[in-house]
CHARMM-style PDB file with segment names, atoms N, HN, CA, C and O in Angstrom:
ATOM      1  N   UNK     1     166.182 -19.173 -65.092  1.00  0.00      PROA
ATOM      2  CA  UNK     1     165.013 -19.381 -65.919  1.00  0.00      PROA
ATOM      3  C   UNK     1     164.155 -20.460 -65.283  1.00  0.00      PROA
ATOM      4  O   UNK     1     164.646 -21.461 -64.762  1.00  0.00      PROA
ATOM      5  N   UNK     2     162.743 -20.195 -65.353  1.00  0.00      PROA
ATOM      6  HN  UNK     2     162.344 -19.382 -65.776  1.00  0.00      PROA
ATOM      7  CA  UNK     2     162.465 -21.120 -64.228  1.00  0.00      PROA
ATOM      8  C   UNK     2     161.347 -22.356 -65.688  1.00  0.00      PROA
ATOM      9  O   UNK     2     160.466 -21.914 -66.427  1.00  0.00      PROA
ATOM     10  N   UNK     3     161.718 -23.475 -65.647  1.00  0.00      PROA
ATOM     11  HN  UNK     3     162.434 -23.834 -65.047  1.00  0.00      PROA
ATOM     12  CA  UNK     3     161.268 -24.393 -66.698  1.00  0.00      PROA
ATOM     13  C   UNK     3     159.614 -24.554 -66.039  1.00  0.00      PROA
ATOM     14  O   UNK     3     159.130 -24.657 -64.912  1.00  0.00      PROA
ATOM     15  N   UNK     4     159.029 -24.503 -67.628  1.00  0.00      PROA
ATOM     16  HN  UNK     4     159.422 -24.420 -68.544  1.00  0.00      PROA
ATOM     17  CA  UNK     4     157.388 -25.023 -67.438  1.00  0.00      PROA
ATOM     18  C   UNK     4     157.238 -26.566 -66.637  1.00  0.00      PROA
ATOM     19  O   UNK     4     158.212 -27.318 -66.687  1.00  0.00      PROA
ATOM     20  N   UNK     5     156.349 -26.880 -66.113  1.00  0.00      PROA
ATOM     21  HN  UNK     5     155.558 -26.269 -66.073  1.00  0.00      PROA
ATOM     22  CA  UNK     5     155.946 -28.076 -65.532  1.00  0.00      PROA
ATOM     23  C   UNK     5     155.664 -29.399 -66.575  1.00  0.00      PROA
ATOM     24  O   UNK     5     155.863 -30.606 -66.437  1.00  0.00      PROA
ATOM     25  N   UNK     6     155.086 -28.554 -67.715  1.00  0.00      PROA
ATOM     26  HN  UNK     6     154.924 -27.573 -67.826  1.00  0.00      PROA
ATOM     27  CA  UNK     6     154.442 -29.404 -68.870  1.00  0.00      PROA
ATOM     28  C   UNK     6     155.362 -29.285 -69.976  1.00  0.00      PROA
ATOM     29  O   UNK     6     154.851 -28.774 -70.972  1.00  0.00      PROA
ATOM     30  N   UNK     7     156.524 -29.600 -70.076  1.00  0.00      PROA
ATOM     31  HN  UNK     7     156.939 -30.016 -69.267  1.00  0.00      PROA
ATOM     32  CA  UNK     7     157.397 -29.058 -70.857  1.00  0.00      PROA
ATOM     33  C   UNK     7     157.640 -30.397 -71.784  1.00  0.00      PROA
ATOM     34  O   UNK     7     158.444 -31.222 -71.350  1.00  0.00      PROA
ATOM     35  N   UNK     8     156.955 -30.666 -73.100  1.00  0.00      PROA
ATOM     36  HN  UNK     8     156.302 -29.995 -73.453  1.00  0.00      PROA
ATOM     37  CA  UNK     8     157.932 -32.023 -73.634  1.00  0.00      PROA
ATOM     38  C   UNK     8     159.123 -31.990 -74.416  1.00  0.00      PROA
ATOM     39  O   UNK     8     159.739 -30.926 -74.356  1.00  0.00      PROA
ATOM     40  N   UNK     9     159.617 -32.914 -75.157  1.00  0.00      PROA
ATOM     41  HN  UNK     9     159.117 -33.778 -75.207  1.00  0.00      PROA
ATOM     42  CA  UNK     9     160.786 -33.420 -75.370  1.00  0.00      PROA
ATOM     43  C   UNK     9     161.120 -32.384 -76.931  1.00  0.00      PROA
ATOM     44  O   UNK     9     162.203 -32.017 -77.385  1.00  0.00      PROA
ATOM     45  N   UNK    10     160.118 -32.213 -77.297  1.00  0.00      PROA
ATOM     46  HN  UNK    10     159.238 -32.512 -76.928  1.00  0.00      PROA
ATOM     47  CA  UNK    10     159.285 -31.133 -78.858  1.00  0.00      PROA
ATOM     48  C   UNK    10     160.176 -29.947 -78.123  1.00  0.00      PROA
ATOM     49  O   UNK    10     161.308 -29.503 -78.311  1.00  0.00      PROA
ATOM     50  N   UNK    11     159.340 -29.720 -77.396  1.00  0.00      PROA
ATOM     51  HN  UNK    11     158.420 -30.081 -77.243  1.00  0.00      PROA
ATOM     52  CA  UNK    11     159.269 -28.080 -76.790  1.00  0.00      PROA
ATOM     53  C   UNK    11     160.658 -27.836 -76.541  1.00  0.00      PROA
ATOM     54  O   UNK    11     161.266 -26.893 -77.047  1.00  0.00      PROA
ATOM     55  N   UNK    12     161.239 -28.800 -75.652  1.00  0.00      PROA
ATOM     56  HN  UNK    12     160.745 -29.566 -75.241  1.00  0.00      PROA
ATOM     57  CA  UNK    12     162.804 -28.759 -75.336  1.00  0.00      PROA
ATOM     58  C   UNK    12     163.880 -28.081 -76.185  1.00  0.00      PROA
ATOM     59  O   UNK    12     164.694 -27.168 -76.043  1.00  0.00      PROA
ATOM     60  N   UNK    13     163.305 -29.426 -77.658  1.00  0.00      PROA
ATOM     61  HN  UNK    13     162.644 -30.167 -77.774  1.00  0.00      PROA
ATOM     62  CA  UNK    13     164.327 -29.290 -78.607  1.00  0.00      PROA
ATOM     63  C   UNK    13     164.144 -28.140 -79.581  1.00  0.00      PROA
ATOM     64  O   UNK    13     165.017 -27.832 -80.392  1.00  0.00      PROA
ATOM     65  N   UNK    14     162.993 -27.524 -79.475  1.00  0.00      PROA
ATOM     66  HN  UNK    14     162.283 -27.774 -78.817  1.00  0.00      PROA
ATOM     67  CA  UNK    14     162.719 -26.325 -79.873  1.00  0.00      PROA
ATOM     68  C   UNK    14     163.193 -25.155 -79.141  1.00  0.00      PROA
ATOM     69  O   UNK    14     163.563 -24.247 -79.885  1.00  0.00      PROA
ATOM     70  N   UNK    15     163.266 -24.974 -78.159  1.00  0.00      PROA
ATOM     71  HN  UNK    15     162.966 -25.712 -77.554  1.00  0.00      PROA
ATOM     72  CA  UNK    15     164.102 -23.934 -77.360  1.00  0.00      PROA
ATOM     73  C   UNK    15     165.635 -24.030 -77.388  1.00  0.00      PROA
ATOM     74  O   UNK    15     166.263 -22.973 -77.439  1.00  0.00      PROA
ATOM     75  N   UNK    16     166.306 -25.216 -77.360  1.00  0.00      PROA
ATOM     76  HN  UNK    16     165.796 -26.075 -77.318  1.00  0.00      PROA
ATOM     77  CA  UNK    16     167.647 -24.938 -77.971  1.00  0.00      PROA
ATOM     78  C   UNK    16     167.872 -24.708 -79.106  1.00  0.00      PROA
ATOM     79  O   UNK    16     168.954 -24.166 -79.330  1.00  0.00      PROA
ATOM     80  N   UNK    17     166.772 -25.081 -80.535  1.00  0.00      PROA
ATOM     81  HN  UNK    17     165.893 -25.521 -80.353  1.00  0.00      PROA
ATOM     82  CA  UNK    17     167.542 -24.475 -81.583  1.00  0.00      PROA
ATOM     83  C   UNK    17     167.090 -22.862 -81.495  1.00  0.00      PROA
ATOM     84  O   UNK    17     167.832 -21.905 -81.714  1.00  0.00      PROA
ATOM     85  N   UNK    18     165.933 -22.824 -81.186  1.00  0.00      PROA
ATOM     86  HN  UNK    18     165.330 -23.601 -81.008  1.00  0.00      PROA
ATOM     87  CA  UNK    18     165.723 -20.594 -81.097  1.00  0.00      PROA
ATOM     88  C   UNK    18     166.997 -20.123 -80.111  1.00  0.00      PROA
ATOM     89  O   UNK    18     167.559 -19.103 -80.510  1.00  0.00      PROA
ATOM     90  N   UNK    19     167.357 -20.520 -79.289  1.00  0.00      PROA
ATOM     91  HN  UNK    19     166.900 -21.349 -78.965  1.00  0.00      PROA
ATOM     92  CA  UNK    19     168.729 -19.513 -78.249  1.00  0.00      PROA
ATOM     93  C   UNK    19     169.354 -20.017 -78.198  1.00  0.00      PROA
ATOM     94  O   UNK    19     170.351 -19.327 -77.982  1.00  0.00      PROA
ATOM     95  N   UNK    20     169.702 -21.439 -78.271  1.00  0.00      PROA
ATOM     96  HN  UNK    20     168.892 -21.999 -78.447  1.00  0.00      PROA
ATOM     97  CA  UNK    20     171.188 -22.037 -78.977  1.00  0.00      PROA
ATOM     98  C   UNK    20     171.590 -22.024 -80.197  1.00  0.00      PROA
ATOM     99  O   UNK    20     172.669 -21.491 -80.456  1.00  0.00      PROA
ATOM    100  N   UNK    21     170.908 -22.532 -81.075  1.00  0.00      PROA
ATOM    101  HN  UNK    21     170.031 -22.964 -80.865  1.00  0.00      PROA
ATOM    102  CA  UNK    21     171.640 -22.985 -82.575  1.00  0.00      PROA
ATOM    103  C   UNK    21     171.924 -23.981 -82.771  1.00  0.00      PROA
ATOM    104  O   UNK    21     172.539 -24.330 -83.779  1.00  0.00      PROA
ATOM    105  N   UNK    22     171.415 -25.001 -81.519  1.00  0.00      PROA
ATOM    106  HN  UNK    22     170.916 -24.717 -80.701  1.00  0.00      PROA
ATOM    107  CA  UNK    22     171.311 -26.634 -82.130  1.00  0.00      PROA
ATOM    108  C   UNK    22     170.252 -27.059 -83.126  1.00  0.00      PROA
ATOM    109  O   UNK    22     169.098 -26.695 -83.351  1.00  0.00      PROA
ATOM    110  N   UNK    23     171.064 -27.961 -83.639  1.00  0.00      PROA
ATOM    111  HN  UNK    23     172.002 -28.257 -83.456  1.00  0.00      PROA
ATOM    112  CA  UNK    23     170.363 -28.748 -85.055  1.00  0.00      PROA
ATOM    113  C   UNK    23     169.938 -30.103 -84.268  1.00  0.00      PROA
ATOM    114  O   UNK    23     170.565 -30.567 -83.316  1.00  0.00      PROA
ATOM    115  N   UNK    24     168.802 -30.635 -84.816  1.00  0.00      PROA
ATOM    116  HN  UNK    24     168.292 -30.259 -85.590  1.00  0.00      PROA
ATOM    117  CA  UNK    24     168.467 -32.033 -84.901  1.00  0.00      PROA
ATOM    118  C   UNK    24     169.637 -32.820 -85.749  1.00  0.00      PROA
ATOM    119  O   UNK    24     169.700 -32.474 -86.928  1.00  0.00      PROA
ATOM    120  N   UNK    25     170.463 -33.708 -85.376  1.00  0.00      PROA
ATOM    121  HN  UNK    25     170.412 -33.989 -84.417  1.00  0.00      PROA
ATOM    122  CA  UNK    25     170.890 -34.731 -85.827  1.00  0.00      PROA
ATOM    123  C   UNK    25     170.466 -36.195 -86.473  1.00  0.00      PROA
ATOM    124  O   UNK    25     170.469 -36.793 -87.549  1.00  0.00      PROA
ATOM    125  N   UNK    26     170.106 -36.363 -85.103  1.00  0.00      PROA
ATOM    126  HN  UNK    26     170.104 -35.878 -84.229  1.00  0.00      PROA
ATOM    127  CA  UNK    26     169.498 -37.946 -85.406  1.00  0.00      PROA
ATOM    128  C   UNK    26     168.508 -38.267 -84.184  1.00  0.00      PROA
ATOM    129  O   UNK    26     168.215 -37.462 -83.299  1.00  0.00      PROA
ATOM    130  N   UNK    27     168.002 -39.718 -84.303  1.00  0.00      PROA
ATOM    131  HN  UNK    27     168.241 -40.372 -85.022  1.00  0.00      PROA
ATOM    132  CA  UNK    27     166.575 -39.946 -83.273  1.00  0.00      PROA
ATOM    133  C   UNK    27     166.973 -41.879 -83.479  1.00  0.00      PROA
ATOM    134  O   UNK    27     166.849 -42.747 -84.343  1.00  0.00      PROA
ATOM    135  N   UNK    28     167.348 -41.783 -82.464  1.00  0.00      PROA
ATOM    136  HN  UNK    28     167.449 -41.079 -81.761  1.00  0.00      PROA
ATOM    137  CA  UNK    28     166.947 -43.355 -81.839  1.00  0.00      PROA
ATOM    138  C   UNK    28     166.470 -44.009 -80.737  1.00  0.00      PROA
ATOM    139  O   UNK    28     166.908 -44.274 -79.618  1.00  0.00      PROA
ATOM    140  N   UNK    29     165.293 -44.231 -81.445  1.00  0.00      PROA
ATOM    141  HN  UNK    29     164.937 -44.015 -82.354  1.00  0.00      PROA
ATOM    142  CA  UNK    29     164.031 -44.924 -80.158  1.00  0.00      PROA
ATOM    143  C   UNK    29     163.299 -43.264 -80.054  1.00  0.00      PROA
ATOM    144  O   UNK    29     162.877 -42.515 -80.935  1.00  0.00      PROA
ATOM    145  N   UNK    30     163.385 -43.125 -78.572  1.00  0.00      PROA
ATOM    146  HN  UNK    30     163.728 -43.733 -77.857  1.00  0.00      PROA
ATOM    147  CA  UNK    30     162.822 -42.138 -78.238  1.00  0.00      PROA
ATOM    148  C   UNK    30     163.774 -40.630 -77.620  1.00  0.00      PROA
ATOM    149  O   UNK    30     163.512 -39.830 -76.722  1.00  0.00      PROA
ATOM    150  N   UNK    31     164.646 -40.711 -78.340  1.00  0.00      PROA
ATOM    151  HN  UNK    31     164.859 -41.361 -79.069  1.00  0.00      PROA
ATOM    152  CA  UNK    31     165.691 -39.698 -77.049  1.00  0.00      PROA
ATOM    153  C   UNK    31     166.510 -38.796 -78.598  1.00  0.00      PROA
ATOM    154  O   UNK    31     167.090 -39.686 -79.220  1.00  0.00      PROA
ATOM    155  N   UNK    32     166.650 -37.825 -79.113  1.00  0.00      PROA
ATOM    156  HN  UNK    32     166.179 -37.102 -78.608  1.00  0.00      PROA
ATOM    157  CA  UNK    32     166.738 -36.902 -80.234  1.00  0.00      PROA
ATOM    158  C   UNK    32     168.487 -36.029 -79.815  1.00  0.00      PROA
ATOM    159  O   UNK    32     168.639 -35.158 -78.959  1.00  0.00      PROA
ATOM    160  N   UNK    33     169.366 -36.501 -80.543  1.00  0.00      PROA
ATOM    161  HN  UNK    33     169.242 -37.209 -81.239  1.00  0.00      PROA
ATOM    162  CA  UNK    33     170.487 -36.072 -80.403  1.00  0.00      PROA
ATOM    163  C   UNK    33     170.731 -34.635 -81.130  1.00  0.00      PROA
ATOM    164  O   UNK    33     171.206 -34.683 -82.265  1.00  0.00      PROA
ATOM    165  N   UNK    34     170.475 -33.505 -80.630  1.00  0.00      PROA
ATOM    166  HN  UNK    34     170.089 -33.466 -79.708  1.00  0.00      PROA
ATOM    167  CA  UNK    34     170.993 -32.052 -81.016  1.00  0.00      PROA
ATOM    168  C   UNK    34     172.629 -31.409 -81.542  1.00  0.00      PROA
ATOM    169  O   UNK    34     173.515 -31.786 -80.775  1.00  0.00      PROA
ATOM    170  N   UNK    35     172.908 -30.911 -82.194  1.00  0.00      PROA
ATOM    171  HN  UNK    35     172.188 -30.605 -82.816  1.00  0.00      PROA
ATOM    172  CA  UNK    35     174.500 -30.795 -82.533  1.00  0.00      PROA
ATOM    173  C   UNK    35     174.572 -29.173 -82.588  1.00  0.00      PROA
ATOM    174  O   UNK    35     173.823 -28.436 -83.229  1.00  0.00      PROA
ATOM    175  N   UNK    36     175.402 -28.888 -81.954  1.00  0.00      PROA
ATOM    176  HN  UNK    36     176.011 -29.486 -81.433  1.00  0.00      PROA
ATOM    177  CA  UNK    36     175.740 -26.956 -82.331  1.00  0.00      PROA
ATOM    178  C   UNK    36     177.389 -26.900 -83.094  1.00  0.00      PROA
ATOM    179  O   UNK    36     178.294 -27.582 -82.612  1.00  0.00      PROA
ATOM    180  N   UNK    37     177.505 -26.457 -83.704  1.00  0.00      PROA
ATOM    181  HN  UNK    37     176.770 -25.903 -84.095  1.00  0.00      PROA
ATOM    182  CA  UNK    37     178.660 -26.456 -84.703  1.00  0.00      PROA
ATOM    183  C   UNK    37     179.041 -25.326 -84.535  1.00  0.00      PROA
ATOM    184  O   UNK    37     178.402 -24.439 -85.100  1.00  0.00      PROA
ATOM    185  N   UNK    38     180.403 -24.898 -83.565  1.00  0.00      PROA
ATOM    186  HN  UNK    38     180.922 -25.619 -83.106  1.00  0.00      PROA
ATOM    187  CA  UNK    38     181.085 -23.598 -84.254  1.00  0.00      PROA
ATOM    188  C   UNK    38     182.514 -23.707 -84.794  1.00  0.00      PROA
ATOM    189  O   UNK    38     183.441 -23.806 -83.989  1.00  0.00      PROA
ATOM    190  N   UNK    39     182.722 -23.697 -85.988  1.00  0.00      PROA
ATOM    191  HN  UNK    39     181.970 -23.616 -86.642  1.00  0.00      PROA
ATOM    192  CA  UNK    39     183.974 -23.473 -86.829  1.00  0.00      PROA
ATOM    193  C   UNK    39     184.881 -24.719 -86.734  1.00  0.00      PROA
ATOM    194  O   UNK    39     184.891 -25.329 -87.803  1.00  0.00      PROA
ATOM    195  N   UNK    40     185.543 -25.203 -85.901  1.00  0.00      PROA
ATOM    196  HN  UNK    40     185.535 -24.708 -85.033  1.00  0.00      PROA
ATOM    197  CA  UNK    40     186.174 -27.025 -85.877  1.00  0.00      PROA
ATOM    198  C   UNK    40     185.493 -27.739 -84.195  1.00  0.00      PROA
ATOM    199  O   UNK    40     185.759 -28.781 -83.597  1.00  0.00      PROA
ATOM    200  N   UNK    41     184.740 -26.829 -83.950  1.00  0.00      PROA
ATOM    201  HN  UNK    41     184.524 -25.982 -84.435  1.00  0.00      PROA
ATOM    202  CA  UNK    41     183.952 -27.544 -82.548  1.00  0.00      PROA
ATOM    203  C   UNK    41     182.880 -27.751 -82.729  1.00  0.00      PROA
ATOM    204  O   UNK    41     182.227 -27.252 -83.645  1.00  0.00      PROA
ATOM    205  N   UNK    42     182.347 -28.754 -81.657  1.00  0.00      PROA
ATOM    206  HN  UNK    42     182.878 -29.159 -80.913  1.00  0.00      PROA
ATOM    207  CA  UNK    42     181.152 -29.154 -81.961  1.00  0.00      PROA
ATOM    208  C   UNK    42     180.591 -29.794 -80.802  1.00  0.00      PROA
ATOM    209  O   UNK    42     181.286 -30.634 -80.230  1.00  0.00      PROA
ATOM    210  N   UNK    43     179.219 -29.478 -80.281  1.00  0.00      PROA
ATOM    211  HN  UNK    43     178.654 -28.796 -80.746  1.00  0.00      PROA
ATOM    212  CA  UNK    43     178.651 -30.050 -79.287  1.00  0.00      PROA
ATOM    213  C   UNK    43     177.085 -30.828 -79.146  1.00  0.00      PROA
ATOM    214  O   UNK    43     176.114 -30.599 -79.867  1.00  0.00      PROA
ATOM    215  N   UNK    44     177.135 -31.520 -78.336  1.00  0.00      PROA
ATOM    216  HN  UNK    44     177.923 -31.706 -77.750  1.00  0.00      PROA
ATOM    217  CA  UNK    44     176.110 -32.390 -78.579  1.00  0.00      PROA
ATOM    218  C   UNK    44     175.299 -32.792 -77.678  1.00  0.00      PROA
ATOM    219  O   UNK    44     175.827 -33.366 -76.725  1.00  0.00      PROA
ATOM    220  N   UNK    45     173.881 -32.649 -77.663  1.00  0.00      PROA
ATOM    221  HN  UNK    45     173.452 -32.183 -78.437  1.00  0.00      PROA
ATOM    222  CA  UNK    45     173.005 -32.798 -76.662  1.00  0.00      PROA
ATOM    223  C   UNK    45     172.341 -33.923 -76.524  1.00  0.00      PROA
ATOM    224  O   UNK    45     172.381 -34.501 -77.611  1.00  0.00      PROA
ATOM    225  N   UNK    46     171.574 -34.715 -75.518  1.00  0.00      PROA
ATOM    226  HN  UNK    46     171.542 -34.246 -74.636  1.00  0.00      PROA
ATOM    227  CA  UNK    46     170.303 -35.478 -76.084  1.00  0.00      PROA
ATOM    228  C   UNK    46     168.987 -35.238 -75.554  1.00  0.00      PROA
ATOM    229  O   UNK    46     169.419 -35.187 -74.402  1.00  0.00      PROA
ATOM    230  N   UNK    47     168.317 -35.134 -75.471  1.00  0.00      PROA
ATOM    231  HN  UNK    47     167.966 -35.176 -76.406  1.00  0.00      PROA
ATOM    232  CA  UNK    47     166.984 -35.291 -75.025  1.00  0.00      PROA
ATOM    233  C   UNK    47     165.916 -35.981 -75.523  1.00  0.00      PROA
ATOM    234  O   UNK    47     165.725 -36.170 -76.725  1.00  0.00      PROA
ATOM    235  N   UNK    48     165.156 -36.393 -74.564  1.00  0.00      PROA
ATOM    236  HN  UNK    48     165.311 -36.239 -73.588  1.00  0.00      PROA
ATOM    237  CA  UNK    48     164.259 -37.396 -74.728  1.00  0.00      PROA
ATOM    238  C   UNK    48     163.103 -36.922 -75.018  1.00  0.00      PROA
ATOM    239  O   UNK    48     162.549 -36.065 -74.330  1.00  0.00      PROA
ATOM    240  N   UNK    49     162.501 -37.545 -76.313  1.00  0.00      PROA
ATOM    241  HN  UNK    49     162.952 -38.241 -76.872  1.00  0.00      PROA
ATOM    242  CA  UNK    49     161.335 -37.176 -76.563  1.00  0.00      PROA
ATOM    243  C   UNK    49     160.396 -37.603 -76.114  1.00  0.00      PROA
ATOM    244  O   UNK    49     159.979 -38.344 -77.003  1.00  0.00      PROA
ATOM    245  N   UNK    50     159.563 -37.670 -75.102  1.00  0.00      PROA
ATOM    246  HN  UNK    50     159.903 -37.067 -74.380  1.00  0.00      PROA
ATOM    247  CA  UNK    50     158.536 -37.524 -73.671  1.00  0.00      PROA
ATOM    248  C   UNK    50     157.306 -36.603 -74.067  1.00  0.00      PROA
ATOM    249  O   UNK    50     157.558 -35.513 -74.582  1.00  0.00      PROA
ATOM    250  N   UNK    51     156.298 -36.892 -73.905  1.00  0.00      PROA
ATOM    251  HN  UNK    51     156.093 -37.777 -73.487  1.00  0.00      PROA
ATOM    252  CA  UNK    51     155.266 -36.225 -73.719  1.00  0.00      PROA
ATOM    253  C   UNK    51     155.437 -35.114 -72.556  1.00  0.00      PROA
ATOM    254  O   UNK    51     154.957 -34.012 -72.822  1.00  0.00      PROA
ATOM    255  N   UNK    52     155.989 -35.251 -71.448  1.00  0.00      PROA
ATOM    256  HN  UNK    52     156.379 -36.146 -71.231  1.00  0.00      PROA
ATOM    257  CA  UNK    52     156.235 -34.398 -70.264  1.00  0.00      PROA
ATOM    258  C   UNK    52     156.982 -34.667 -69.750  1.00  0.00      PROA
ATOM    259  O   UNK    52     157.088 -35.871 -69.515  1.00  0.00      PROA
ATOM    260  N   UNK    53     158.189 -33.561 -69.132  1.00  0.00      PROA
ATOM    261  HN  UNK    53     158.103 -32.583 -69.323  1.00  0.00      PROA
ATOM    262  CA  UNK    53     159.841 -33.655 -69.181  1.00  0.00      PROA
ATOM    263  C   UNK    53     159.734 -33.933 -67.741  1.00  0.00      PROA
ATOM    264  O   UNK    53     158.521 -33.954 -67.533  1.00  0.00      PROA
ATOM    265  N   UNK    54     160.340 -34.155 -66.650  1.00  0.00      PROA
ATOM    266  HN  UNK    54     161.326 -34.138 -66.818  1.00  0.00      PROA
ATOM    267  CA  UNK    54     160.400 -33.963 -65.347  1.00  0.00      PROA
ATOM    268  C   UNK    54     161.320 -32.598 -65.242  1.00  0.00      PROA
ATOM    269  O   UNK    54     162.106 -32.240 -66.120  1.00  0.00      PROA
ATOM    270  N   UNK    55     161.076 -31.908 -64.016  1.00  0.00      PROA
ATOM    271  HN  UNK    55     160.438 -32.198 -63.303  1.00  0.00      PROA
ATOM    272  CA  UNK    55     161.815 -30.706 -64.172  1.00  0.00      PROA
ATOM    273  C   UNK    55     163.580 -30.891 -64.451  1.00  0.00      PROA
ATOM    274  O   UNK    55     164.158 -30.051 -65.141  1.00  0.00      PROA
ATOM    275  N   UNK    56     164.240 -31.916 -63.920  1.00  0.00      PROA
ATOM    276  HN  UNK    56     163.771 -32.598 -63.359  1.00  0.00      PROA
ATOM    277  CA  UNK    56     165.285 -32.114 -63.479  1.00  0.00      PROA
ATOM    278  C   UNK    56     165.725 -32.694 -65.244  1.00  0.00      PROA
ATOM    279  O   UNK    56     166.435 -32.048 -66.016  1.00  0.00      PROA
ATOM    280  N   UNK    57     165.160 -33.877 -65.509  1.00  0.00      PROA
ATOM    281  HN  UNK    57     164.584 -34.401 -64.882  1.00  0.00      PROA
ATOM    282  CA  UNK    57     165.231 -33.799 -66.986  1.00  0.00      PROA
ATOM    283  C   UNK    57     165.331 -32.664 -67.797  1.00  0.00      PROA
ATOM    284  O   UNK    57     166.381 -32.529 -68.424  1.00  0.00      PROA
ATOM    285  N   UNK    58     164.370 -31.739 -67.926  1.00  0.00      PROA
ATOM    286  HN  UNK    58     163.517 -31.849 -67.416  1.00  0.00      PROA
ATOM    287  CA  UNK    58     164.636 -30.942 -68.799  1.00  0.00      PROA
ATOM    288  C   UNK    58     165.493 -29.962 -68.465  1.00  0.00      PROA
ATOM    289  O   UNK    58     165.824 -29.125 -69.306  1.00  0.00      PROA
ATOM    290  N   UNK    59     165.888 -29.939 -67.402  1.00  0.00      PROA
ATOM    291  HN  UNK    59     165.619 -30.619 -66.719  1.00  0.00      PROA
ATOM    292  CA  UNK    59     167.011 -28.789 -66.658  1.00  0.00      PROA
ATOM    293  C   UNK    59     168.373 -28.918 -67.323  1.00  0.00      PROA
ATOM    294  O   UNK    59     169.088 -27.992 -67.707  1.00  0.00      PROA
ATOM    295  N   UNK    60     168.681 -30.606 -67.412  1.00  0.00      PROA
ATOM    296  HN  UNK    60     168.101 -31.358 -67.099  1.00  0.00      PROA
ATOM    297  CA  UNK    60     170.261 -31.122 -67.546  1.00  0.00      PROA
ATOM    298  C   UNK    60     170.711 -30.194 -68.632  1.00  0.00      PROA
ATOM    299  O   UNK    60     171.621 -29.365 -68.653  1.00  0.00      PROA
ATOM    300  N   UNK    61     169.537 -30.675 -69.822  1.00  0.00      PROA
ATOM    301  HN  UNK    61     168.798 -31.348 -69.805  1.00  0.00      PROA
ATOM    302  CA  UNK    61     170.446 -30.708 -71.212  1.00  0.00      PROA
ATOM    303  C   UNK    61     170.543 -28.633 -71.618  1.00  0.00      PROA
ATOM    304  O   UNK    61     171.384 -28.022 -72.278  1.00  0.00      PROA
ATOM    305  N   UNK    62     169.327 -28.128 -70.891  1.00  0.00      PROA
ATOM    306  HN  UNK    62     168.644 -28.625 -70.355  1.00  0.00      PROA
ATOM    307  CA  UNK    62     169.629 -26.832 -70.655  1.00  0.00      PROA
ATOM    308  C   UNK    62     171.340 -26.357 -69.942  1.00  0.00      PROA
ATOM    309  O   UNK    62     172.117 -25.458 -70.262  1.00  0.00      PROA
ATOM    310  N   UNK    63     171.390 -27.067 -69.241  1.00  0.00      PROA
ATOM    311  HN  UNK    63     170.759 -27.798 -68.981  1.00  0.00      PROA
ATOM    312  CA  UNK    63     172.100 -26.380 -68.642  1.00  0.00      PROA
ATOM    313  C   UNK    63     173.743 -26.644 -68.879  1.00  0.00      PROA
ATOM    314  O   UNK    63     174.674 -26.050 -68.335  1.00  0.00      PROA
ATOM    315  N   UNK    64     173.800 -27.826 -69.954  1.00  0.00      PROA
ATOM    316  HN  UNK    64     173.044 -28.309 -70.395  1.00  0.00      PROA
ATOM    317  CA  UNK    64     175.005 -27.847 -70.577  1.00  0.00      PROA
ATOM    318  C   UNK    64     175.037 -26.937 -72.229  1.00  0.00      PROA
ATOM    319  O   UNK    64     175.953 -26.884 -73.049  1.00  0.00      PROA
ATOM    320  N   UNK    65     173.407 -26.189 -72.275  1.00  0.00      PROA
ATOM    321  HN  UNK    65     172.663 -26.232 -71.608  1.00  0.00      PROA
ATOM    322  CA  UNK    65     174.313 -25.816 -73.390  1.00  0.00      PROA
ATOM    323  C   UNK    65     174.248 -24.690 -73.063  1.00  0.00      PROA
ATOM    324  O   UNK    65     174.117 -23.945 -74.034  1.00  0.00      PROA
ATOM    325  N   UNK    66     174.287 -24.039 -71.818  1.00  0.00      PROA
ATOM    326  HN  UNK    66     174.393 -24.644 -71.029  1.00  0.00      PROA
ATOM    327  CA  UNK    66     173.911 -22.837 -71.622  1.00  0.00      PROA
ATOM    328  C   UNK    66     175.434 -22.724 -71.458  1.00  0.00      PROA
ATOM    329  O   UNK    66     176.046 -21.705 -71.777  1.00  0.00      PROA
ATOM    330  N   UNK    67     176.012 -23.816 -70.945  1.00  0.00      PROA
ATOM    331  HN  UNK    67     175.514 -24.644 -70.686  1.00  0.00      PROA
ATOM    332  CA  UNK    67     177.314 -23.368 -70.107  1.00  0.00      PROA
ATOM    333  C   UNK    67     178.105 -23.407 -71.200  1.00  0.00      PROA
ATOM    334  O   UNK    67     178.979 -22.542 -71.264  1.00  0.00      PROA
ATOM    335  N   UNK    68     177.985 -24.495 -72.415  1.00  0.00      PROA
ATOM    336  HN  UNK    68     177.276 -25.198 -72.363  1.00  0.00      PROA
ATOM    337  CA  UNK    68     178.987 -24.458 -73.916  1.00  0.00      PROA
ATOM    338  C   UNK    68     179.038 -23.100 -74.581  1.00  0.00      PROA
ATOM    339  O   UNK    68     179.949 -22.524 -75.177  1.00  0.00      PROA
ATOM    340  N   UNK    69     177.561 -22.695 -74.250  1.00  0.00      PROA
ATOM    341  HN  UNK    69     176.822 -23.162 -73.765  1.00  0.00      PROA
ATOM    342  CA  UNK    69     177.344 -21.368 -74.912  1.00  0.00      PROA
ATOM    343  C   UNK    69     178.222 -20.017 -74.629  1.00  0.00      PROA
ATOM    344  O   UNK    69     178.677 -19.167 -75.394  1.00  0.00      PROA
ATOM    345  N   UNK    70     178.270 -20.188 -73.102  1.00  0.00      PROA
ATOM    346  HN  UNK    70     177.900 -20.879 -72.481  1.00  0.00      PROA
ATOM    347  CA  UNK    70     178.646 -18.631 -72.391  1.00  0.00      PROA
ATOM    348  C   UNK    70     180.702 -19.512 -72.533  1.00  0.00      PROA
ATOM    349  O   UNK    70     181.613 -18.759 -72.188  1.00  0.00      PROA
ATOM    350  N   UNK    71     180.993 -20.598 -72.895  1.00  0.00      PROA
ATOM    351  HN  UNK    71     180.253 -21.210 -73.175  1.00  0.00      PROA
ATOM    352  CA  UNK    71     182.165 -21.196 -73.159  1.00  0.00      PROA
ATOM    353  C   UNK    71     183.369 -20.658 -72.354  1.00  0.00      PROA
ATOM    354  OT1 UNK    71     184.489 -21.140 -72.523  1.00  0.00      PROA
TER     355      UNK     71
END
């Protein structure tokens, strides 16, 4: 998947809850902790809420829940 250039921290956390199923948790300062819950597991993201992600930033937190996902 190739990530937008202009991608912020909004947009991010909006694309893991549509094809993941992470929830917003909590927010301290500037960086928004995501949670996916299945049955006694549970996983947890963070991302930073940024006006504009760097590619490599917004890549990470993709790419751990892509990998929790396919499990």
């Amino acid at each position: 998947m190739r990530l937008p250039r202009d991608m912020s921290g909004e947009d991010l956390a909006r694309l893991l809850r549509r094809r993941y199923g992470y929830e917003p948790v909590r927010q301290r300062g500037s960086h928004m902790t995501l949670t996916r819950t299945d049955g006694d597991e549970s996983h947890s993201v963070t991302v930073p809420r940024h006006r504009a992600l760097r590619v490599g930033t917004a890549a990470r937190p993709l790419r751990l829940a892509h990998h929790e996902w396919l499990g």
